[in-house]
C-alpha positions, 0 to 999 in steps of 0.5 A: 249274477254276481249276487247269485254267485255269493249265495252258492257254496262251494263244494268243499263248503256243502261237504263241510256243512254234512259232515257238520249236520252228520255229527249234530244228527249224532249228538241228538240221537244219542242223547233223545234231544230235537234241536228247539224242540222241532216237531217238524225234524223226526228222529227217523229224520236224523236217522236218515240223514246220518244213513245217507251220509254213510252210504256216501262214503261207502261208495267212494274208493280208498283214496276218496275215503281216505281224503273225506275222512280227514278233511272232514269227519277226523280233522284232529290233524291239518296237513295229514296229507304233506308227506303222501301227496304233493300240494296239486296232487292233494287238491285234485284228489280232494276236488275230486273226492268232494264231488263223489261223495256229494254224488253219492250223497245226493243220489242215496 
């Protein structure tokens, strides 16, 4: 049980490895390139997964959207949030906001 409990990731790591694979997707399209020239992964396939990741954000609401963004897709500034929430506040709302999205994400 404890072995099956190191293989699982969290969800703030699920969510950081899409926007990871969301920025890569990105980088393909706009340069034509597969990565190690998988016939498996289509263009469409990239296509589609940065569509994915978009309709995610978009179903979540402000406070989602906003925490999501900065953790994740524009991380230019750690600590973004000190002066708006405090510590608990700011790791409920991020829990919470993680969670949506992945929904959302899983459901699109």
């Amino acid at each position: 049980m404890e072995k099956c409990q190191k293989n699982k990731k969290t969800l703030y790591e699920q969510a950081k490895e899409i926007a990871r694979f969301y920025f890569v997707a990105l980088r393909v399209l706009e340069h034509g390139l597969t990565i190690n020239d998988s016939k498996e992964i289509t263009m469409s396939d990239y296509k589609s997964y940065i569509m994915r990741v978009k309709y995610a954000y978009n179903k979540l609401d402000l406070i989602d959207k906003r925490i999501i963004n900065n953790d994740f897709f524009f991380q230019e500034y750690p600590g973004w949030w000190v002066d708006i929430y405090s510590k608990s506040t700011y790791y409920r709302l991020r829990s919470r906001s993680i969670k949506n999205f992945l929904e959302a994400f899983n459901n699109a």
